[in-house]
NUGUZA-888702 format. One record per residue: residue in three letters; y, z, x of N, C-alpha, C, O in turn. Coordinates in steps of 0.1 Angstrom, whole numbers. Layout:
N
[Ala,[Y,Z,X],[Y,Z,X],[Y,Z,X],[Y,Z,X]]
...
//
This chain:
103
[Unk,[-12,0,8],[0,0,0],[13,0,9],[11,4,20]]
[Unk,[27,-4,4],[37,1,10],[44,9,-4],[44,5,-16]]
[Unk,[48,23,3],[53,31,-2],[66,27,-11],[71,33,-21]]
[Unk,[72,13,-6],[85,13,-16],[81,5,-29],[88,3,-39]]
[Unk,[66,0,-24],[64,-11,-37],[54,-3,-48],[52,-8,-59]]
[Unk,[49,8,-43],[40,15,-50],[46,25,-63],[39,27,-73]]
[Unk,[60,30,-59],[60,39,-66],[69,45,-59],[78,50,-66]]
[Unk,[68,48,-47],[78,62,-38],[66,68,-31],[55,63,-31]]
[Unk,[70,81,-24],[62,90,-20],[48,94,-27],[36,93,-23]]
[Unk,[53,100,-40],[41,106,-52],[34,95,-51],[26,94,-42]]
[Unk,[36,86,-57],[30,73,-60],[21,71,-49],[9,73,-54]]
[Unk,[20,68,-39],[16,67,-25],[6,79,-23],[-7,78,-24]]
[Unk,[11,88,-22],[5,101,-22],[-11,99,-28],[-21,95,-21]]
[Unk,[-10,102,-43],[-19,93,-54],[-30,92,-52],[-42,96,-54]]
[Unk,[-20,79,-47],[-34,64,-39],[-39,75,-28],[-51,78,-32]]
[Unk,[-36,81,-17],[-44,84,-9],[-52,97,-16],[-58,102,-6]]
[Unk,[-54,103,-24],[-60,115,-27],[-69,104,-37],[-80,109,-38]]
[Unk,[-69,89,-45],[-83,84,-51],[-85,81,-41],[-96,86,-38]]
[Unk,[-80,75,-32],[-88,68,-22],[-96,79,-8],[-103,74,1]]
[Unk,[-92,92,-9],[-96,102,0],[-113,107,-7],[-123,109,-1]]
[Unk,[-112,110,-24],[-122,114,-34],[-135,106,-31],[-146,109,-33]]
[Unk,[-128,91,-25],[-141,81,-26],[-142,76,-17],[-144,64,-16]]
[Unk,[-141,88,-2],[-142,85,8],[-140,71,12],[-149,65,18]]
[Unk,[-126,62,11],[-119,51,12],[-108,53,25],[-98,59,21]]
[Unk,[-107,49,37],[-97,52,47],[-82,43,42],[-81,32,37]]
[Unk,[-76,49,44],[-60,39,38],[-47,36,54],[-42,41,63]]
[Unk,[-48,24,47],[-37,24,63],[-24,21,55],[-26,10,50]]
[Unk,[-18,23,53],[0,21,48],[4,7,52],[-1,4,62]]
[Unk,[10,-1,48],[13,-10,54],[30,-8,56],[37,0,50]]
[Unk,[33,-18,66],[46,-16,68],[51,-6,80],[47,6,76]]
[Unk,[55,-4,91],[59,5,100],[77,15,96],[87,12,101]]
[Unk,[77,21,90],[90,29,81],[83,41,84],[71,42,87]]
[Unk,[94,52,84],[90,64,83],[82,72,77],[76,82,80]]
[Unk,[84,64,61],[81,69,49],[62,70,46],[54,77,39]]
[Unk,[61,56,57],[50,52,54],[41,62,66],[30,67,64]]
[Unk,[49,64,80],[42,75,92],[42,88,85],[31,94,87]]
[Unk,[52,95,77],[43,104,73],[36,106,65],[33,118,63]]
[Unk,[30,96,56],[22,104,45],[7,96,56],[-5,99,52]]
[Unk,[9,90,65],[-5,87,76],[-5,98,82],[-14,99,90]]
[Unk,[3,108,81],[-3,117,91],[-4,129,86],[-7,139,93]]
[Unk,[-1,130,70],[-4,138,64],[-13,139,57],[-14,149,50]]
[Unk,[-22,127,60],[-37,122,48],[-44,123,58],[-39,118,68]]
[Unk,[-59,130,60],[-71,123,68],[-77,113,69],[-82,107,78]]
[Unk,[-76,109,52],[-81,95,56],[-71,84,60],[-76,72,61]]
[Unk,[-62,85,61],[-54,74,69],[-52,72,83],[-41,75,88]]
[Unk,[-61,69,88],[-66,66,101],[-53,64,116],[-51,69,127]]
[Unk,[-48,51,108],[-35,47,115],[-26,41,105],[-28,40,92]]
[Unk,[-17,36,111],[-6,32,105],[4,16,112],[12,18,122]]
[Unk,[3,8,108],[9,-5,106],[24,0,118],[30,10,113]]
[Unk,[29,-4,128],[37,-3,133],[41,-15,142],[34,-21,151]]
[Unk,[58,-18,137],[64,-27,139],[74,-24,152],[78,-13,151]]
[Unk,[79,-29,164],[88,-21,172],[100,-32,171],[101,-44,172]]
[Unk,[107,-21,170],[123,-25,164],[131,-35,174],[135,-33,185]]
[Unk,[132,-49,164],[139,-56,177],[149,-65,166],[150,-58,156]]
[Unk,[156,-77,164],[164,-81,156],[153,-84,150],[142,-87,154]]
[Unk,[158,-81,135],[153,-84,123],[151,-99,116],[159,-108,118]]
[Unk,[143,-101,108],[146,-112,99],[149,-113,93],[147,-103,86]]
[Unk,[161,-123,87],[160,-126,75],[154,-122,62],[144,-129,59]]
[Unk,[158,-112,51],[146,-107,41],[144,-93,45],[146,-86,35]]
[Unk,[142,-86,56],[130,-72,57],[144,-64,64],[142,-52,66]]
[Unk,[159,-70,70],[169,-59,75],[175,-52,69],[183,-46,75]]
[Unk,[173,-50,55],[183,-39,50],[180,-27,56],[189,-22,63]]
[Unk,[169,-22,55],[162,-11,60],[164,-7,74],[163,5,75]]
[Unk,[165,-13,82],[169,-14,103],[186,-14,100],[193,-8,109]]
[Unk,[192,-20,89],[204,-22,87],[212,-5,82],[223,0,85]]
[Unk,[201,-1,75],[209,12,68],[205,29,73],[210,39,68]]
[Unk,[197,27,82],[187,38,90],[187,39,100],[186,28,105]]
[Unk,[188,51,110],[184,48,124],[177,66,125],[179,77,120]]
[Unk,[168,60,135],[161,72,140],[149,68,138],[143,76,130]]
[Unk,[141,58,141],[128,49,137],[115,58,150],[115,60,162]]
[Unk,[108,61,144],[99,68,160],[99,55,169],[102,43,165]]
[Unk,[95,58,181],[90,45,189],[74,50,193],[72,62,197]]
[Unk,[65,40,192],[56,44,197],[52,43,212],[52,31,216]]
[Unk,[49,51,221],[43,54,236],[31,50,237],[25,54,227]]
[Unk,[24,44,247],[11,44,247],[3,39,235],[-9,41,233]]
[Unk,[12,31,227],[2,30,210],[0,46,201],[-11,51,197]]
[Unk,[11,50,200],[12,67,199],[24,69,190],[35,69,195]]
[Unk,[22,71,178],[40,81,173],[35,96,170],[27,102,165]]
[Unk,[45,96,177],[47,113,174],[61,116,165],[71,110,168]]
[Unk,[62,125,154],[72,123,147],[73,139,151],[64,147,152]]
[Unk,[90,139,151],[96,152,156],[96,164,144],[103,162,134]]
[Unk,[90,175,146],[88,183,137],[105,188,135],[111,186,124]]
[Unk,[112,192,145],[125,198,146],[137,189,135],[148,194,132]]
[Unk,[133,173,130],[142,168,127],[136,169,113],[124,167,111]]
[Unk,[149,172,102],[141,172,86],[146,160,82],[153,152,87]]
[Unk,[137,161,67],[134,145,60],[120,141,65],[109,146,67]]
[Unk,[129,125,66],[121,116,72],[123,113,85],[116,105,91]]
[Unk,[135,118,92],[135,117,104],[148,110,106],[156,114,115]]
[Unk,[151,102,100],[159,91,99],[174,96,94],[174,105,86]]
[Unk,[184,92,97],[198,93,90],[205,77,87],[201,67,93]]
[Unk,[214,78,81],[221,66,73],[232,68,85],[240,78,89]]
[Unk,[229,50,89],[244,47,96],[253,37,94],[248,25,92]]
[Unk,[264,38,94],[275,28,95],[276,19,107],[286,12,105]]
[Unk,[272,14,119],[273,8,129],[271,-5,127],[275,-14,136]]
[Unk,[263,-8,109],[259,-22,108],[268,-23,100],[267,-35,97]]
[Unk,[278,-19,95],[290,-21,83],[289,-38,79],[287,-44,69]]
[Unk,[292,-43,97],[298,-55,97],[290,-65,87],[295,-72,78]]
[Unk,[280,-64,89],[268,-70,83],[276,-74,67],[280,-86,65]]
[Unk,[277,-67,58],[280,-61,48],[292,-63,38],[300,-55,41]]
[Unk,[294,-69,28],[304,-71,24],[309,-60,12],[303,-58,1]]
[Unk,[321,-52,17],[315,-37,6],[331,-41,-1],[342,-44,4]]
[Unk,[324,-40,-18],[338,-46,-23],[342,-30,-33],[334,-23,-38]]
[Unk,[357,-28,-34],[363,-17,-39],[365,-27,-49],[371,-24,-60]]
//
């Protein structure tokens, strides 16, 4: 699944608790925060779909556009910082330009 098209978190969640009941492994699709932690909060989700952040396409930048604090993975490794709350991530203005914001 990806978490924005399923429903949200709950929604997501869900899926991994039928799919944990019937001993089914779930990989998240998509590399987002949203999606690292509910992989590492499920056992049966093994791993997790990760993308490393470079210019975007056309279509998939809002998201790289409106966020920053993405894990990077080491060695084929994320580790997500317990010390930082949420999802890890905060909303930034640095992409403004992008953006046509009308008053």
């Amino acid at each position: 699944y990806d978490t924005n098209r399923v429903g949200g978190i709950t929604a997501a969640q869900k899926i991994n608790a039928i799919a944990e009941a019937a001993q089914i492994p779930v990989i998240p699709h998509a590399g987002q925060m949203h999606n690292y932690h509910l992989t590492m909060a499920n056992t049966n989700c093994p791993i997790s779909e990760y993308f490393p952040v470079f210019d975007v396409e056309v279509g998939n930048e809002l998201f790289y556009y409106i966020f920053e604090g993405d894990a990077e993975a080491v060695d084929g490794y994320l580790q997500l910082d317990d010390d930082t709350p949420g999802l890890g991530i905060s909303i930034t203005d640095k992409h403004l330009k992008h953006f046509e914001i009308l008053e």
